[in-house]
C-alpha positions as CSV (number, residue, x, y, z in Angstrom):
1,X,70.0,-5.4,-53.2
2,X,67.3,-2.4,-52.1
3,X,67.8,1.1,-51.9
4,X,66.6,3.2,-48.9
5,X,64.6,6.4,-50.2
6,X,63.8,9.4,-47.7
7,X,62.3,12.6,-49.3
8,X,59.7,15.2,-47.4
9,X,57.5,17.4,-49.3
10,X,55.6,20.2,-47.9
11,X,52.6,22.4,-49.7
12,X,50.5,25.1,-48.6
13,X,46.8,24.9,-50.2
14,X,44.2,28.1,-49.9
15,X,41.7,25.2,-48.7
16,X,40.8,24.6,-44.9
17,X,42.8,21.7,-43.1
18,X,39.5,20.0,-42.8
19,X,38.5,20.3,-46.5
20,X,42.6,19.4,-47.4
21,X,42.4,16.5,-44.8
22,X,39.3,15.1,-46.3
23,X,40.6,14.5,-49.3
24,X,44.1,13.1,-48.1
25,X,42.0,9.9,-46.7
26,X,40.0,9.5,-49.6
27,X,42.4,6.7,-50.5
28,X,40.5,6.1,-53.8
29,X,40.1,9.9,-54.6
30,X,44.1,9.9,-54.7
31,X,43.5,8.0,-58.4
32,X,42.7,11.8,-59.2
33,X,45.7,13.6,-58.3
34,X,48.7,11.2,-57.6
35,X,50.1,11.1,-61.4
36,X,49.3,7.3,-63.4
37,X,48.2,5.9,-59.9
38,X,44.9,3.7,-59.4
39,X,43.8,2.4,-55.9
40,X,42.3,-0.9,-54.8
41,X,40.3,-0.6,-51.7
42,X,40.7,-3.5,-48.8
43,X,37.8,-5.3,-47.1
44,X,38.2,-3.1,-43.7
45,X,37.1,1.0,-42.9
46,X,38.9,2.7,-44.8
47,X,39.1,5.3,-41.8
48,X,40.2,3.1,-39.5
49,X,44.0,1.6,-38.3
50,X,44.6,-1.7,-40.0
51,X,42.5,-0.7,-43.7
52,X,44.8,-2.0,-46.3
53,X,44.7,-0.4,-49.8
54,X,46.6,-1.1,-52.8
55,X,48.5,2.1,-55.0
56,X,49.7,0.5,-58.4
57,X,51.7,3.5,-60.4
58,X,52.4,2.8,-64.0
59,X,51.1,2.6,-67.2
60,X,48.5,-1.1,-68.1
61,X,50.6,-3.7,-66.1
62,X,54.0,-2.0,-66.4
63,X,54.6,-0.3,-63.1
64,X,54.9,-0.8,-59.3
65,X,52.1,-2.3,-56.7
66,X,52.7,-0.2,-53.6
67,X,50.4,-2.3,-50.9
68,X,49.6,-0.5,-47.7
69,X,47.9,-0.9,-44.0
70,X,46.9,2.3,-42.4
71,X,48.7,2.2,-38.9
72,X,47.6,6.0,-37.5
73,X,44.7,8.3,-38.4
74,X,44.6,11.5,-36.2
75,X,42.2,14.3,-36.5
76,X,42.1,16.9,-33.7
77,X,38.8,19.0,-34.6
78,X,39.8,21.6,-32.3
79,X,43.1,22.1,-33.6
80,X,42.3,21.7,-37.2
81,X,45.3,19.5,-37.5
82,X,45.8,15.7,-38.9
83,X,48.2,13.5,-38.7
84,X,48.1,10.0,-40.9
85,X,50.8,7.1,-41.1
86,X,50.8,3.9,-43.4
87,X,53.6,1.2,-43.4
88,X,54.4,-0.2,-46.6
89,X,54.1,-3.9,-46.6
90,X,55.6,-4.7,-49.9
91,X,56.5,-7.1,-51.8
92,X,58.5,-4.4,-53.3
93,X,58.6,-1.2,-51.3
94,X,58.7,-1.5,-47.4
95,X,58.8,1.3,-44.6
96,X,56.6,4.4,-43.8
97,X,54.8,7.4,-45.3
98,X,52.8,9.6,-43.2
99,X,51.5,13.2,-43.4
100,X,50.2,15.9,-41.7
101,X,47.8,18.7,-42.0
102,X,47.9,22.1,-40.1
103,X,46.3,25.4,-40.5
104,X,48.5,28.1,-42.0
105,X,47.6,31.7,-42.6
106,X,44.2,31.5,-44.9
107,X,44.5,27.7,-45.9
108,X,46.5,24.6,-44.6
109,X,50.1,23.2,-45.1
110,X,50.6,19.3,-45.9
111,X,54.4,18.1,-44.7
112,X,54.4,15.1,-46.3
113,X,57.2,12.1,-45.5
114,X,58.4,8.9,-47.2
115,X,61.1,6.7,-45.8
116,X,61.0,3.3,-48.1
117,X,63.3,0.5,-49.0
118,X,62.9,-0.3,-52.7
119,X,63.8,-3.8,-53.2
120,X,65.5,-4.8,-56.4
121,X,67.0,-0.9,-56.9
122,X,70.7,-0.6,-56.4
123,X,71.7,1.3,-53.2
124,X,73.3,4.1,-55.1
125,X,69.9,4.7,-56.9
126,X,68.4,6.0,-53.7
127,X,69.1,9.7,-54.3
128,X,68.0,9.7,-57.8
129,X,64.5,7.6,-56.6
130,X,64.0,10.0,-53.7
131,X,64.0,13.1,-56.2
132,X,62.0,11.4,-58.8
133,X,60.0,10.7,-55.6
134,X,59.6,14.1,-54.2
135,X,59.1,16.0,-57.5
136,X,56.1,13.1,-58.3
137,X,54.6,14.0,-54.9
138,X,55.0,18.1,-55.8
139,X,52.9,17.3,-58.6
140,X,50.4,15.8,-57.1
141,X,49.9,17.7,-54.4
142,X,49.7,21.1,-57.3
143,X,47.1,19.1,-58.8
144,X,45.2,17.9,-55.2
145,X,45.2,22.0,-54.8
146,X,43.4,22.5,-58.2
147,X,40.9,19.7,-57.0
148,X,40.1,21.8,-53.8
């Protein structure tokens, strides 16, 4: 039993795409915007492919341990533009997130993707998980935009 969640959110923040970048790949700095979500740092870089971190969302020990390994890390100076992939290594939730950053007008724009299998969740949960998903990830990015 799993259920395969896909949702995409995109923001625009006043902030540059360097300041907005910054703050993406502060893995432990996402404790501050990502709603109920504390971070565990890996031995490795955190800047570098192959860092692992840990995202645990919930409330004391009710809740969900997302483990990750950065696999991409992109920043083109020139451009002003990011781009950043993890794979999700379970034992839960498996696949990819990744975003990127880009100038837009006076600020930046984050496009922000998540295509996970949820183990244990019923297939025909998926559309419901995505949303609840996507609408945590709007959240957090309104909050990361008060931050900058």
């Amino acid at each position: 039993m799993s259920a395969e969640i896909k949702f995409n959110v995109v923001h625009y923040f006043d902030a540059t795409p360097a300041a907005t970048w910054k703050e993406l790949i502060d893995w432990k700095g996402h404790e501050q915007w990502v709603p109920m979500t504390r971070v565990e740092l890996g031995p490795d870089p955190q800047d570098q492919p192959g860092a692992t971190f840990l995202a645990f969302t919930g409330v004391w020990r009710l809740g969900l341990k997302d483990n990750m390994r950065l696999t991409q890390l992109d920043w083109d100076e020139a451009a002003s533009t990011g781009t950043c992939e993890v794979e999700k290594i379970g034992p839960v939730l498996t696949g990819r997130a990744a975003f990127t950053v880009m100038p837009d007008g006076r600020g930046s724009r984050v496009d922000w993707v998540e295509e996970i299998t949820a183990k244990y969740a019923p297939a025909i949960t998926a559309g419901v998980l995505g949303k609840i998903g996507a609408v945590g990830f709007k959240q957090g990015m309104k909050r990361l935009a008060d931050l900058l």
